[in-house]
C-alpha positions in Angstrom: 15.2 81.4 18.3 14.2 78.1 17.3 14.6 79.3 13.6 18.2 80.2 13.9 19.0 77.1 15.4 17.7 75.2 12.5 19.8 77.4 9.9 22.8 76.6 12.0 22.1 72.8 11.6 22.2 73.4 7.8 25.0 75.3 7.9 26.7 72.5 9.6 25.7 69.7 7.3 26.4 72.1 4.3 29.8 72.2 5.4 30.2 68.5 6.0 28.7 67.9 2.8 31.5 70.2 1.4 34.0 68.9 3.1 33.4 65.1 1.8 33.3 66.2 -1.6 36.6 68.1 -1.3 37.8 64.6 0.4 36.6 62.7 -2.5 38.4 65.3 -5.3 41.6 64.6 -3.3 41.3 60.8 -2.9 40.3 60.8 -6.8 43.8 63.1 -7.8 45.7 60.7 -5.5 44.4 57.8 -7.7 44.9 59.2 -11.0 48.6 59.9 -10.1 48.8 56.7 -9.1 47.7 55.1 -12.5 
C-alpha cells in the first residue's frame, strides 16, 4: 500500500514539474513577441 502511495507522490510532482516548464515556454513565447 505504502508503495503505491509513494508512486502517486511522484506522479504528482512529475506533473507539477511539467506543468512549470510548460509555464516557463509560454512566459518565454510571450517575451519574444514582445521584443
Amino acid at each position: 500500500e505504502k508503495e503505491k502511495e509513494k508512486e502517486k507522490e511522484k506522479e504528482k510532482e512529475k506533473e507539477k514539474e511539467k506543468e512549470k516548464e510548460e509555464e516557463e515556454e509560454k512566459v518565454k513565447e510571450v517575451e519574444d513577441d514582445g521584443q
